[in-house]
PQR file with spaces between the fields and no chain letter, atoms N, CA, C, O and H, PARSE charges and radii, in Angstrom:
ATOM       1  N    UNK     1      99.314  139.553   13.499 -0.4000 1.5000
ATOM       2  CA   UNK     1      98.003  139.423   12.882 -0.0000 2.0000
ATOM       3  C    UNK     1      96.924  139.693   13.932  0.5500 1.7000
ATOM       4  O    UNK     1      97.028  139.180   15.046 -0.5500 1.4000
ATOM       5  N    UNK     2      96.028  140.375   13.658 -0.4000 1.5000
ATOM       6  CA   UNK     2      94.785  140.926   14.555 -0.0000 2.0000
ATOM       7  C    UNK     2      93.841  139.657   14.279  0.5500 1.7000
ATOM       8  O    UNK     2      93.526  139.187   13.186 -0.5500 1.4000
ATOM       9  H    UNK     2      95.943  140.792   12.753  0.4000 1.0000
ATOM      10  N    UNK     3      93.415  139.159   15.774 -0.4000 1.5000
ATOM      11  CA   UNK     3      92.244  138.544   15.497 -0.0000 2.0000
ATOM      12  C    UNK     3      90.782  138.674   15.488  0.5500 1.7000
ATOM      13  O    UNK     3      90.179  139.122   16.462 -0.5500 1.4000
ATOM      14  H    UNK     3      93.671  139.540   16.662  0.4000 1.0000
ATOM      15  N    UNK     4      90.279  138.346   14.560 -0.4000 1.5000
ATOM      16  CA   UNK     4      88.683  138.900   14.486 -0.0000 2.0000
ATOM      17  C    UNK     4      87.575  138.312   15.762  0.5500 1.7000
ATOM      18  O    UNK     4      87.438  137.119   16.034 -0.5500 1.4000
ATOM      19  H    UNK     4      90.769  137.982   13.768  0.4000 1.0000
ATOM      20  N    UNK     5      86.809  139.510   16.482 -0.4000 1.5000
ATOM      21  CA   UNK     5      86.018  139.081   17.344 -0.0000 2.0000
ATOM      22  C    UNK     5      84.633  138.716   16.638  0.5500 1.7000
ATOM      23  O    UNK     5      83.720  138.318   17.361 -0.5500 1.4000
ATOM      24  H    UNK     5      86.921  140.479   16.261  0.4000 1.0000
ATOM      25  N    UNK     6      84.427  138.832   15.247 -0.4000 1.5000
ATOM      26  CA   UNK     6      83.004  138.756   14.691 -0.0000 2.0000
ATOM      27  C    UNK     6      83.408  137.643   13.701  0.5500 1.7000
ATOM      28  O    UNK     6      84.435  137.258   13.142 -0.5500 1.4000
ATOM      29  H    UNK     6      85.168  139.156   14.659  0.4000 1.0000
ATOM      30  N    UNK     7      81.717  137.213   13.773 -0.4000 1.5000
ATOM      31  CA   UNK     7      81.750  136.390   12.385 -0.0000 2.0000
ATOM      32  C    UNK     7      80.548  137.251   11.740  0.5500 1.7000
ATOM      33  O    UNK     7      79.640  137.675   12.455 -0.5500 1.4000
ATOM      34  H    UNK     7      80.882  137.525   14.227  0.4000 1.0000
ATOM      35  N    UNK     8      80.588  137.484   10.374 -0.4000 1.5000
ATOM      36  CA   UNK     8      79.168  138.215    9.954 -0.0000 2.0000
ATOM      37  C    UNK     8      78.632  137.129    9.238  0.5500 1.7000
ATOM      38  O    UNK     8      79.301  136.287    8.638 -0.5500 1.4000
ATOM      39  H    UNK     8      81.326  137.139    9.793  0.4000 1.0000
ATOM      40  N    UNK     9      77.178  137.180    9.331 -0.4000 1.5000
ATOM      41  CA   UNK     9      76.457  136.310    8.565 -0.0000 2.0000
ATOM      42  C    UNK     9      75.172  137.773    7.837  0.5500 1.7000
ATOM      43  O    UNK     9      74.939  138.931    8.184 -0.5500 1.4000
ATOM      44  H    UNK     9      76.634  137.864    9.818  0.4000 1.0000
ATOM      45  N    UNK    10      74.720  136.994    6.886 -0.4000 1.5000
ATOM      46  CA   UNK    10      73.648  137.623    6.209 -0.0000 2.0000
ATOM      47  C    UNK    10      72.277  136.671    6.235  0.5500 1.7000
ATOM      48  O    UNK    10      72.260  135.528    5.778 -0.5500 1.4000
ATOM      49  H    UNK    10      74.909  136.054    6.604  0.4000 1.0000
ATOM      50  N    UNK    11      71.287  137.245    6.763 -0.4000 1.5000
ATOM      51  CA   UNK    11      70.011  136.330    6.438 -0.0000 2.0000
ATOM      52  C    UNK    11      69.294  137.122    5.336  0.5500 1.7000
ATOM      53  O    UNK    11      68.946  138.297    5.457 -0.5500 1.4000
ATOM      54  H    UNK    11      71.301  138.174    7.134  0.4000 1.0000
ATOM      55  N    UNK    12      69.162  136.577    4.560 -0.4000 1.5000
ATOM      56  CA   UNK    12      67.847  136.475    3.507 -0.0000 2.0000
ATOM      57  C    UNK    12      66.508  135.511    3.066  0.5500 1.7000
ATOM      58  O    UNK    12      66.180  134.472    3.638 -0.5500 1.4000
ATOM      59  H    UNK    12      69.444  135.623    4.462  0.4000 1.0000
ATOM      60  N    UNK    13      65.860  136.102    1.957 -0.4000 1.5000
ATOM      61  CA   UNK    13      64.221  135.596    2.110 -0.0000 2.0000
ATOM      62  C    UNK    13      65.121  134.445    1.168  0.5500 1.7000
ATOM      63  O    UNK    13      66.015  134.671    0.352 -0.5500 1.4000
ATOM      64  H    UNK    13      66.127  136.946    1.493  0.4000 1.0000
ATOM      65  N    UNK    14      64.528  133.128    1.610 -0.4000 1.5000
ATOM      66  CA   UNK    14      64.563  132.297    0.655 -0.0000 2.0000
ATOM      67  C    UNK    14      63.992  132.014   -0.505  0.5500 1.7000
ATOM      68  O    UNK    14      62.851  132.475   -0.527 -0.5500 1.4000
ATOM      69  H    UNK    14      63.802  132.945    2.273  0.4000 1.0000
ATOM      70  N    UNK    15      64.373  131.279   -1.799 -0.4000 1.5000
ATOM      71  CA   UNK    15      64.190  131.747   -3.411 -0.0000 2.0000
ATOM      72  C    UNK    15      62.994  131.536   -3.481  0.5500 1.7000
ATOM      73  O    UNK    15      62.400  131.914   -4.491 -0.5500 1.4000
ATOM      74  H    UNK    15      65.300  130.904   -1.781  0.4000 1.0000
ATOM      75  N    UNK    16      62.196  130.783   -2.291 -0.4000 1.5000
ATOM      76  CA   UNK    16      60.930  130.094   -2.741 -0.0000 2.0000
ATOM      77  C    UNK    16      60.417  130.170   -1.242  0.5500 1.7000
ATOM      78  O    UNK    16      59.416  130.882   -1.314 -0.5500 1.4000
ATOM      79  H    UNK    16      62.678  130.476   -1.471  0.4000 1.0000
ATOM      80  N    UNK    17      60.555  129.884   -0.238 -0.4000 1.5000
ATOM      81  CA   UNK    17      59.982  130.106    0.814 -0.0000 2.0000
ATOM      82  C    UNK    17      61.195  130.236    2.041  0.5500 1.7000
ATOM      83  O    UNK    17      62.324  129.759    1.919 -0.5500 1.4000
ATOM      84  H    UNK    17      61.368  129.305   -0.179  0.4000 1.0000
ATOM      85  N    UNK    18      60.764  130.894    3.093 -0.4000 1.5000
ATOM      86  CA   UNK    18      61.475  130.837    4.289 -0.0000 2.0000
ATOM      87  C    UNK    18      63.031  131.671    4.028  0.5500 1.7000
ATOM      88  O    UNK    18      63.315  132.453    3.120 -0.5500 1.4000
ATOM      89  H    UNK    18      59.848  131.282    3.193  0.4000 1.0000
ATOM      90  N    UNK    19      63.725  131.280    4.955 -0.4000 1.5000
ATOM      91  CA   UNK    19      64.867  132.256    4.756 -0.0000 2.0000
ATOM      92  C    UNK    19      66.379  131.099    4.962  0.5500 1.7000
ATOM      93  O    UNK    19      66.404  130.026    5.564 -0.5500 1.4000
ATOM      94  H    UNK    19      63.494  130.644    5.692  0.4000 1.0000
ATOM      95  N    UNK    20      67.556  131.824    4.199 -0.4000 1.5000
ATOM      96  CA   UNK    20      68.713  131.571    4.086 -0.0000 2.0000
ATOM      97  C    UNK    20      69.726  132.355    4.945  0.5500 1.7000
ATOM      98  O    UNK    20      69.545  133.559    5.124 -0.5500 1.4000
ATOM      99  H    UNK    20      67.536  132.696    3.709  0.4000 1.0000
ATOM     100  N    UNK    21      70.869  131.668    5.525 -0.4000 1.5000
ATOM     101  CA   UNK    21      71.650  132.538    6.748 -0.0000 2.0000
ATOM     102  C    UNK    21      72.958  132.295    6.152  0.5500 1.7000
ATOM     103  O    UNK    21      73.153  131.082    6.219 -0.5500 1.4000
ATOM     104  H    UNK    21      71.016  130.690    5.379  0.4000 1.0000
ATOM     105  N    UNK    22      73.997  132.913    5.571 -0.4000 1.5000
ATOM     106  CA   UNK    22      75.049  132.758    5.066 -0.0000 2.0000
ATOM     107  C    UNK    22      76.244  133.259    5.859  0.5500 1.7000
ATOM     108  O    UNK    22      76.146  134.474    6.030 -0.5500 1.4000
ATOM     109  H    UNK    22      73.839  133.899    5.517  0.4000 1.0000
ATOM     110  N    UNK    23      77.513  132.656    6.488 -0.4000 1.5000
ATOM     111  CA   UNK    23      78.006  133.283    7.435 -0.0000 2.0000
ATOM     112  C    UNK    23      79.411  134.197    5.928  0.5500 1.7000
ATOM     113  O    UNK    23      79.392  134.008    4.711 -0.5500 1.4000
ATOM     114  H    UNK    23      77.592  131.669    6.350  0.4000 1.0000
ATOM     115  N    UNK    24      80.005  134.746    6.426 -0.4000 1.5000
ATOM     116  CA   UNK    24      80.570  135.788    5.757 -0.0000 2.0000
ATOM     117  C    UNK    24      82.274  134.729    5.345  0.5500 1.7000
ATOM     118  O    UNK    24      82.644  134.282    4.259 -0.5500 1.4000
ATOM     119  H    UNK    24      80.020  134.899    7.414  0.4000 1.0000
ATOM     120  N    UNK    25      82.880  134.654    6.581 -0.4000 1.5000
ATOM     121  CA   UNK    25      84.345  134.445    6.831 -0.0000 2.0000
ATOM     122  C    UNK    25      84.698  133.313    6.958  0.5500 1.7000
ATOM     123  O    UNK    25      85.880  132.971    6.970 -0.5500 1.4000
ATOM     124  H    UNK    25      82.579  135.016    7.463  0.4000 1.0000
ATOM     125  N    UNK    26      83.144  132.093    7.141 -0.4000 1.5000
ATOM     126  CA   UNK    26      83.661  130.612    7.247 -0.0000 2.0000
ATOM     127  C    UNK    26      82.581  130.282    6.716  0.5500 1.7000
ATOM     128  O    UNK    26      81.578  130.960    6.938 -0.5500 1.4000
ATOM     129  H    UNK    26      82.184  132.372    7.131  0.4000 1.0000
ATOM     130  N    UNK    27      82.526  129.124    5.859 -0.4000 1.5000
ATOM     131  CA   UNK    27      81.923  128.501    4.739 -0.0000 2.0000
ATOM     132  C    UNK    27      80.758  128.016    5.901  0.5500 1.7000
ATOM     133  O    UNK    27      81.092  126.946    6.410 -0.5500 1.4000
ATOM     134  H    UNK    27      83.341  128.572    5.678  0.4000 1.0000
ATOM     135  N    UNK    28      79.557  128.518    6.398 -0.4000 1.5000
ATOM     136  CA   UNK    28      78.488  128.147    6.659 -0.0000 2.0000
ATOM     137  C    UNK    28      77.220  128.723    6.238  0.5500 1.7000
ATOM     138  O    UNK    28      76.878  129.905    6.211 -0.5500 1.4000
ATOM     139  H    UNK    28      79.286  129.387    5.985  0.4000 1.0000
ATOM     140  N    UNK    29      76.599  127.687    5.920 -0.4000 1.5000
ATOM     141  CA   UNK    29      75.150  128.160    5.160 -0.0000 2.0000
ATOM     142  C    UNK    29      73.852  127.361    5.464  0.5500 1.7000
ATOM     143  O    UNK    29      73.786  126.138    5.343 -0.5500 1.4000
ATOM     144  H    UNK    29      76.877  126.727    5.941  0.4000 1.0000
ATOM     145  N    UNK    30      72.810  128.167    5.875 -0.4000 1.5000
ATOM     146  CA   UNK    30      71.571  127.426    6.538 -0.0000 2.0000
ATOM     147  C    UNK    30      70.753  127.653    6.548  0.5500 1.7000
ATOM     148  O    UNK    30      70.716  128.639    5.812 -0.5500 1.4000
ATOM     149  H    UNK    30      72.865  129.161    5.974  0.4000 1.0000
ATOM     150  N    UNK    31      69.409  127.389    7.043 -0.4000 1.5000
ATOM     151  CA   UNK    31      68.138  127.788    6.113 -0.0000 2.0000
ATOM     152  C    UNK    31      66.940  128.065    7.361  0.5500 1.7000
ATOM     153  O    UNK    31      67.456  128.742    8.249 -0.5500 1.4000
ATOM     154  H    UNK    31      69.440  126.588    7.641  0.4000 1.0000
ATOM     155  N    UNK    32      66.060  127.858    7.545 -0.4000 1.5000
ATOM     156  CA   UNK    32      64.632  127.959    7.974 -0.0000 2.0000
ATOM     157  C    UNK    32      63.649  128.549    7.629  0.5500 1.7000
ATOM     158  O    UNK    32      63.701  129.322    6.672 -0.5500 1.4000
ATOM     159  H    UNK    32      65.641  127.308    6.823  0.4000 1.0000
ATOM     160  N    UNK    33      62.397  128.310    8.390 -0.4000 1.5000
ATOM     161  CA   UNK    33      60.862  128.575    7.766 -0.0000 2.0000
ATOM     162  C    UNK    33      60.867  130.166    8.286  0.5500 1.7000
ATOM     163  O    UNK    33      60.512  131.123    7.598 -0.5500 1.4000
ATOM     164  H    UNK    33      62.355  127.683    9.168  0.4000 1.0000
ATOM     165  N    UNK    34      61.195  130.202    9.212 -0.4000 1.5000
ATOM     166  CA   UNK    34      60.933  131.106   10.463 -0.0000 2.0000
ATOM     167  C    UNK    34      62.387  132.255   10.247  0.5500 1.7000
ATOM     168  O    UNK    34      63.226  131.914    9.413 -0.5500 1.4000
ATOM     169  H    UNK    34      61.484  129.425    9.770  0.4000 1.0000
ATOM     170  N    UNK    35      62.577  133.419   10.933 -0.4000 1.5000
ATOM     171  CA   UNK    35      63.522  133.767   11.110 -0.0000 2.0000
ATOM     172  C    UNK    35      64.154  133.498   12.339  0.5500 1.7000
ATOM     173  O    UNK    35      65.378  133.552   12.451 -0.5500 1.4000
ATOM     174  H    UNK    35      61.895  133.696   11.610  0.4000 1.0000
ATOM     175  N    UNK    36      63.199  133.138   13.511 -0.4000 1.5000
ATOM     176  CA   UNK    36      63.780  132.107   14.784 -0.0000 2.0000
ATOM     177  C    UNK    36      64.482  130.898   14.319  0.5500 1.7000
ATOM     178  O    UNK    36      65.656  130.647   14.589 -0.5500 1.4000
ATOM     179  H    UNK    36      62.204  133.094   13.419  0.4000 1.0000
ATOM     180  N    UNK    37      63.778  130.234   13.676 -0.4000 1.5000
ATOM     181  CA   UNK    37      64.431  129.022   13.229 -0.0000 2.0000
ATOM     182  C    UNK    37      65.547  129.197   12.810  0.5500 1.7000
ATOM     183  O    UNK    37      66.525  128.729   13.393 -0.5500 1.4000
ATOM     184  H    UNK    37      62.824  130.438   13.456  0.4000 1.0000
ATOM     185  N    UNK    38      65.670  130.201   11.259 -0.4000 1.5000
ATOM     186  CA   UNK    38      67.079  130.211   10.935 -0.0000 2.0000
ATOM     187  C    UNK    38      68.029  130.966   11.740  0.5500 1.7000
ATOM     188  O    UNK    38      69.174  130.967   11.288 -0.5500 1.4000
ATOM     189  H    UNK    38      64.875  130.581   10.786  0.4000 1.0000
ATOM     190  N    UNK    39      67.877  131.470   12.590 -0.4000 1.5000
ATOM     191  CA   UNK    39      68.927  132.145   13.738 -0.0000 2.0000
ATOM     192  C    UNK    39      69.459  131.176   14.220  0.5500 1.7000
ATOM     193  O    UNK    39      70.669  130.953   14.196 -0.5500 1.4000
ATOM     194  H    UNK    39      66.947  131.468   12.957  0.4000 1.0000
ATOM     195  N    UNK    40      68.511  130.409   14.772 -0.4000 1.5000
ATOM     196  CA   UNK    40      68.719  129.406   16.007 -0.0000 2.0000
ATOM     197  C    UNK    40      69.300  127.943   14.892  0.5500 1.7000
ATOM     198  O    UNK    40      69.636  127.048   15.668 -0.5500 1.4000
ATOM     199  H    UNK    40      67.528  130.590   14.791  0.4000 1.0000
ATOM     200  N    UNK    41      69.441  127.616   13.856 -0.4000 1.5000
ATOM     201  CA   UNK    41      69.795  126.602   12.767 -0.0000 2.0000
ATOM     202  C    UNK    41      71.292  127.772   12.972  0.5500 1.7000
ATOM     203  O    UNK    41      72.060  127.424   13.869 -0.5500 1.4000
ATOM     204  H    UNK    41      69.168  128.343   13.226  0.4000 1.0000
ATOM     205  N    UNK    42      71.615  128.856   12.323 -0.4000 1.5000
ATOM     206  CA   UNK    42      72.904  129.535   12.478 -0.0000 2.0000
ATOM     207  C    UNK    42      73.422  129.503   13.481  0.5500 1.7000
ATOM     208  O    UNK    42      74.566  129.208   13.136 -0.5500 1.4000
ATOM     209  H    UNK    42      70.991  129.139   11.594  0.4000 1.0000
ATOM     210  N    UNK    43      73.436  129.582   14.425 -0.4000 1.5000
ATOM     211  CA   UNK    43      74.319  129.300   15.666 -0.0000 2.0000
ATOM     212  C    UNK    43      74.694  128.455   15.779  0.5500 1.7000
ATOM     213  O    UNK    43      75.848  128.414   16.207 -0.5500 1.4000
ATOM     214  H    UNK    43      72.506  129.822   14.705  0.4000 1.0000
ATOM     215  N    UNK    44      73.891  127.024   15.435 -0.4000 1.5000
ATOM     216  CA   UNK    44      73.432  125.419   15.767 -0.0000 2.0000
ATOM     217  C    UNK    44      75.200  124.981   14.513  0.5500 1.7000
ATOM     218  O    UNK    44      76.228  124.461   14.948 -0.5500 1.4000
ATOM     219  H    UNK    44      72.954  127.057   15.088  0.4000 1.0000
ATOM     220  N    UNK    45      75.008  125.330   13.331 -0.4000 1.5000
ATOM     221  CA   UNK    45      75.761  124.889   12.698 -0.0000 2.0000
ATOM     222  C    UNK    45      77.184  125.961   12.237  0.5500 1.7000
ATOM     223  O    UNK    45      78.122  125.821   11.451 -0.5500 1.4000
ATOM     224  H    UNK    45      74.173  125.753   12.978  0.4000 1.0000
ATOM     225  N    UNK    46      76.778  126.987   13.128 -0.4000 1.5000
ATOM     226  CA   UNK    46      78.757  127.960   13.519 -0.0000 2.0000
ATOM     227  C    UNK    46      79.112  127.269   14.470  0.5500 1.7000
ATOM     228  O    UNK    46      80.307  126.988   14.558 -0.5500 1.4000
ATOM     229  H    UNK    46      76.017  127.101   13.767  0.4000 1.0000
ATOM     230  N    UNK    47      78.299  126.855   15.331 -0.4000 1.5000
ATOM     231  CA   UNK    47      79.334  125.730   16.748 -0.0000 2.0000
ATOM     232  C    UNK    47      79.740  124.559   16.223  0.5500 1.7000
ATOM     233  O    UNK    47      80.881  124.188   16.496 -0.5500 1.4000
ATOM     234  H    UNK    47      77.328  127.084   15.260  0.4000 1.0000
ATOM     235  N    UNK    48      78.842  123.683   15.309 -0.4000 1.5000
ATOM     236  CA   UNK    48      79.474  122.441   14.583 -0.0000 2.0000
ATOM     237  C    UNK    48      80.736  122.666   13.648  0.5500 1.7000
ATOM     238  O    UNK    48      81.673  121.869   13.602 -0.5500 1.4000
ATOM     239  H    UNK    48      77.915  123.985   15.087  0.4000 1.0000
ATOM     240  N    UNK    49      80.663  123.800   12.931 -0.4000 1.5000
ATOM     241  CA   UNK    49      81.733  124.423   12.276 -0.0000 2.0000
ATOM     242  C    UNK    49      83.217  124.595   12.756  0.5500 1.7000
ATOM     243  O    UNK    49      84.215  124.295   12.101 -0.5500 1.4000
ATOM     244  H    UNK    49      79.902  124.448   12.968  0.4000 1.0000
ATOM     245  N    UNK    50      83.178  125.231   14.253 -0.4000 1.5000
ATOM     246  CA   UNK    50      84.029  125.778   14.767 -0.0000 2.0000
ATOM     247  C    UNK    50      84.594  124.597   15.828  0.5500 1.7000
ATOM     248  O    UNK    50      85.780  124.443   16.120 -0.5500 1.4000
ATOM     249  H    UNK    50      82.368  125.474   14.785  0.4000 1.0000
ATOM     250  N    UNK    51      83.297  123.681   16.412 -0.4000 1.5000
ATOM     251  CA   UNK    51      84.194  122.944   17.118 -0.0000 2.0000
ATOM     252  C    UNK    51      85.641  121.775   17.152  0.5500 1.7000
ATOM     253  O    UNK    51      85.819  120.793   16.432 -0.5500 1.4000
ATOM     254  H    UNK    51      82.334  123.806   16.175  0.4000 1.0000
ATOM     255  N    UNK    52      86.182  122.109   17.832 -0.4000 1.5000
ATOM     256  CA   UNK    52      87.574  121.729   17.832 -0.0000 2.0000
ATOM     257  C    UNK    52      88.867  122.483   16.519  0.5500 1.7000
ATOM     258  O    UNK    52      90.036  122.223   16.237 -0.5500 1.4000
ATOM     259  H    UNK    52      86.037  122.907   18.417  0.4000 1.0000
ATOM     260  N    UNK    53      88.192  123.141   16.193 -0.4000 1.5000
ATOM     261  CA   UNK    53      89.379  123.981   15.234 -0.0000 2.0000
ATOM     262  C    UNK    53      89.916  124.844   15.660  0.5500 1.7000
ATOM     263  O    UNK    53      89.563  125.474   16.657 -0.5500 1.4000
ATOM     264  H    UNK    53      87.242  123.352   16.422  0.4000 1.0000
ATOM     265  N    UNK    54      90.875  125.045   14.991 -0.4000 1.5000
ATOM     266  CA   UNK    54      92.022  126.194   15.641 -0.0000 2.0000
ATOM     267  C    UNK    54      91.360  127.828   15.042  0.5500 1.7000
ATOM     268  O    UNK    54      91.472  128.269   13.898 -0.5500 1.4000
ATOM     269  H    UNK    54      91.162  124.533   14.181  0.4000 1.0000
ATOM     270  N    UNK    55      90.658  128.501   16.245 -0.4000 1.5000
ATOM     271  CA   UNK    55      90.027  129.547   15.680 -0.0000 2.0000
ATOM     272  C    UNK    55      91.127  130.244   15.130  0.5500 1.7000
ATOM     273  O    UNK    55      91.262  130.304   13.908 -0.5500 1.4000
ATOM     274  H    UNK    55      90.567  128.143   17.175  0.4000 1.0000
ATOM     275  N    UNK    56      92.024  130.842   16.002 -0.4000 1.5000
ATOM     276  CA   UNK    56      93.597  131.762   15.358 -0.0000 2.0000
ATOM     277  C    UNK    56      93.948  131.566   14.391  0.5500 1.7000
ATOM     278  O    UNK    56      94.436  132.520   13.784 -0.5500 1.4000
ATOM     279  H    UNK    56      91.914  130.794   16.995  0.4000 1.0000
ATOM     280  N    UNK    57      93.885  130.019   13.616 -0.4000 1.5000
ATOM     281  CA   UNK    57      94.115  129.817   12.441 -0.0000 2.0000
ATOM     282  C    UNK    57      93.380  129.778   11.384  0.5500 1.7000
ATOM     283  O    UNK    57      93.632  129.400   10.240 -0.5500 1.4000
ATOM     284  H    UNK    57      93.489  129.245   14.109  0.4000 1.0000
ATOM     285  N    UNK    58      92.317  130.259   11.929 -0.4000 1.5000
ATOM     286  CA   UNK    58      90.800  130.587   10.724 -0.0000 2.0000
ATOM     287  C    UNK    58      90.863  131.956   10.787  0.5500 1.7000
ATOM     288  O    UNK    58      90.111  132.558   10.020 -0.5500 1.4000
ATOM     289  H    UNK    58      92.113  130.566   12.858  0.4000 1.0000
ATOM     290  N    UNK    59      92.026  133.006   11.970 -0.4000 1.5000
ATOM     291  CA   UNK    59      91.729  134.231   12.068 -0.0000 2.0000
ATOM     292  C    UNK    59      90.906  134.691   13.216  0.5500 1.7000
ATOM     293  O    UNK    59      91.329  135.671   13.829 -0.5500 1.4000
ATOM     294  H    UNK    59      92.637  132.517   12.592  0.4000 1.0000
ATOM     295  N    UNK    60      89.774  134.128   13.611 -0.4000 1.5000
ATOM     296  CA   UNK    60      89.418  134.276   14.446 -0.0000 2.0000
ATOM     297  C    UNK    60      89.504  134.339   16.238  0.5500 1.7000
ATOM     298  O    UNK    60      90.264  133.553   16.804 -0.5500 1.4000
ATOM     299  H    UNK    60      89.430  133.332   13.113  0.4000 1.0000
ATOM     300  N    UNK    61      88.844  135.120   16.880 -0.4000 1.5000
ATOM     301  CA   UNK    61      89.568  135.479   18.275 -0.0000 2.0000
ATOM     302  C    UNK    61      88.672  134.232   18.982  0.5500 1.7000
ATOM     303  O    UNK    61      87.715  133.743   18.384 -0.5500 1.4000
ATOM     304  H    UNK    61      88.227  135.759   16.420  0.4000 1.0000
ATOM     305  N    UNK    62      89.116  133.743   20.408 -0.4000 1.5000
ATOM     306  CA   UNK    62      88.572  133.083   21.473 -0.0000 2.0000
ATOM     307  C    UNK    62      86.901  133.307   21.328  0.5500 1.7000
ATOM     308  O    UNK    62      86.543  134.479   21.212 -0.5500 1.4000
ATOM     309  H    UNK    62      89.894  134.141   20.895  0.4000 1.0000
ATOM     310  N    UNK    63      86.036  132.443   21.327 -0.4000 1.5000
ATOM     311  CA   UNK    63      84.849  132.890   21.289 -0.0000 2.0000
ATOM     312  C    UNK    63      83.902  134.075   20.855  0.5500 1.7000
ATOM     313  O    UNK    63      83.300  134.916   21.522 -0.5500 1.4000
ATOM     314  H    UNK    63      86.327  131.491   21.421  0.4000 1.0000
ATOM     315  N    UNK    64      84.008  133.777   19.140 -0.4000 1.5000
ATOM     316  CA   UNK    64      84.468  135.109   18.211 -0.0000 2.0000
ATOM     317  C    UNK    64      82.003  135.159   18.786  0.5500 1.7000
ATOM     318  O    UNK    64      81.310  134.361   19.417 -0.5500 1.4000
ATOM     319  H    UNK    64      84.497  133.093   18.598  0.4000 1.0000
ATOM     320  N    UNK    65      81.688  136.444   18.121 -0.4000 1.5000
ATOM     321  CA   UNK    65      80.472  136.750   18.456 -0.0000 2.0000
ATOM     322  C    UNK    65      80.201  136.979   17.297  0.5500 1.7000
ATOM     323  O    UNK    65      80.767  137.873   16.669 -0.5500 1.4000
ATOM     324  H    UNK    65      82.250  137.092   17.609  0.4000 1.0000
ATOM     325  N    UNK    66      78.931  135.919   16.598 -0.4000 1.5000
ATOM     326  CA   UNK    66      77.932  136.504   15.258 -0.0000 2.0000
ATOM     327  C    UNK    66      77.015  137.657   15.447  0.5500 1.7000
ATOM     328  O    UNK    66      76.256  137.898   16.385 -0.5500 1.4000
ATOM     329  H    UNK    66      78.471  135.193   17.109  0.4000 1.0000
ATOM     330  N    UNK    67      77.269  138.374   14.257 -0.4000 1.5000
ATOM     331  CA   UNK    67      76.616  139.507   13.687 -0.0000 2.0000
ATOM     332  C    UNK    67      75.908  139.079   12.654  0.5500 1.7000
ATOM     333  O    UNK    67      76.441  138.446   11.743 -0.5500 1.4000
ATOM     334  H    UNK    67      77.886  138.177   13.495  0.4000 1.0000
ATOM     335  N    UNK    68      74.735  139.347   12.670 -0.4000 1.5000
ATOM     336  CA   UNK    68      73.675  139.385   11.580 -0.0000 2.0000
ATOM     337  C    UNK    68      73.078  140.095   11.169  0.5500 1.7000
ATOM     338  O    UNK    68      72.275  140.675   11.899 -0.5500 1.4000
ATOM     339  H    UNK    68      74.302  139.862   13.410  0.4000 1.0000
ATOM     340  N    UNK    69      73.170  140.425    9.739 -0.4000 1.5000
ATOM     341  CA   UNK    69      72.566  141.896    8.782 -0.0000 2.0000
ATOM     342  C    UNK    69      71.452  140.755    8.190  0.5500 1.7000
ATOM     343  O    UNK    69      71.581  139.549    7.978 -0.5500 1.4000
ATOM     344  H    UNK    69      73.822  139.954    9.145  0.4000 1.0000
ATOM     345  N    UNK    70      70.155  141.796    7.995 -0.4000 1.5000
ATOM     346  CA   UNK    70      69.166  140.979    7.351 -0.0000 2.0000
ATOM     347  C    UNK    70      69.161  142.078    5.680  0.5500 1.7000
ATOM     348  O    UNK    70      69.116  143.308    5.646 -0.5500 1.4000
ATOM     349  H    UNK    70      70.050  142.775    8.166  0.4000 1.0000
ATOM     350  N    UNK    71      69.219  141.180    4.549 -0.4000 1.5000
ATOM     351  CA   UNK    71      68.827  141.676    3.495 -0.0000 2.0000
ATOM     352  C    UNK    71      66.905  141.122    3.064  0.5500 1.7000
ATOM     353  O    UNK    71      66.464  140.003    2.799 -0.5500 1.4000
ATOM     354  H    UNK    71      69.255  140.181    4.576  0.4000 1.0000
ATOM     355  N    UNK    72      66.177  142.511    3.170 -0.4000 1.5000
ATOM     356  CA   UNK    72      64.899  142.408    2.818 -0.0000 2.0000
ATOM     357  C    UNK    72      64.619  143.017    1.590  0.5500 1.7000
ATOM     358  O    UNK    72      65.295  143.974    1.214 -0.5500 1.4000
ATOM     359  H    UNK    72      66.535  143.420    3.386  0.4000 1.0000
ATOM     360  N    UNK    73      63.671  142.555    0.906 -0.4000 1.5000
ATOM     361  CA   UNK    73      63.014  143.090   -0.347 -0.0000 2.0000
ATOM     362  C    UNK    73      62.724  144.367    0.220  0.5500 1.7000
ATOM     363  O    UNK    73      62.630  144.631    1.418 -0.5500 1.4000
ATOM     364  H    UNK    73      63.122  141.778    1.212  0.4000 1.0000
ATOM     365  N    UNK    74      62.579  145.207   -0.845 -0.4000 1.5000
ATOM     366  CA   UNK    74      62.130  146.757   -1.014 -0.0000 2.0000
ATOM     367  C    UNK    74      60.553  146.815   -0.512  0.5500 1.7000
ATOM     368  O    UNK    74      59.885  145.792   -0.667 -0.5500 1.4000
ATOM     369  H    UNK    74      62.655  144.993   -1.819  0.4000 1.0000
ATOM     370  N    UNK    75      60.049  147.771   -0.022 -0.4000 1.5000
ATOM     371  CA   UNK    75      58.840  148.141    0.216 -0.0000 2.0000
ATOM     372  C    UNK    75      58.253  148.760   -1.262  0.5500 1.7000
ATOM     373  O    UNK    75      58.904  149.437   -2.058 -0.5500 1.4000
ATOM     374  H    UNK    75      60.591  148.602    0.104  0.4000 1.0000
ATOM     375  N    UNK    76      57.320  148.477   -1.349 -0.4000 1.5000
ATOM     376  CA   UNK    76      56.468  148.943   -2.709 -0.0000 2.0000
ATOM     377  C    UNK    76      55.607  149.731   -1.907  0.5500 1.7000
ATOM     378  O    UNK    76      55.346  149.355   -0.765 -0.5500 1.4000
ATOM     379  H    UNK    76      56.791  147.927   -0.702  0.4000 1.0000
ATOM     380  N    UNK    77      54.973  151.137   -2.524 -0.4000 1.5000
ATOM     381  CA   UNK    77      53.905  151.679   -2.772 -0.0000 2.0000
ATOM     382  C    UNK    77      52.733  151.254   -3.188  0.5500 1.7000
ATOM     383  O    UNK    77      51.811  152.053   -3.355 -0.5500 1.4000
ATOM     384  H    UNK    77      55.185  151.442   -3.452  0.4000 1.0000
């Protein structure tokens, strides 16, 4: 079995204000006003996630590295 060096997360605009950070491959999900904030809230709660678990057995490699795609609304004319 190949182990994964990424975790992907997605940030988006939140339904009502601020933004949402959803990680892809392990059940984490988090929020902020800011897009600093929610970066820095995503990291904050993939280390609470991950600590002391068996990454190999989530799939994941030794000190796997987040990737973040931002989904933005369309530009209008």
């Amino acid at each position: 079995m190949r182990l994964q060096h990424t975790i992907k997360a997605v940030i988006r605009p939140g339904e009502q204000s601020g933004y949402v950070a959803e990680c892809v491959e392990i059940p984490v999900v988090t929020q902020g006003a800011t897009l600093d904030e929610t970066v820095a809230n995503l990291y904050e709660a993939t280390e609470l996630h991950l600590e002391g678990a068996d990454l190999a057995e989530m799939g994941l490699a030794a000190k796997p590295t987040v990737v973040i795609t931002m989904e933005l609304e369309p530009l209008r004319a």
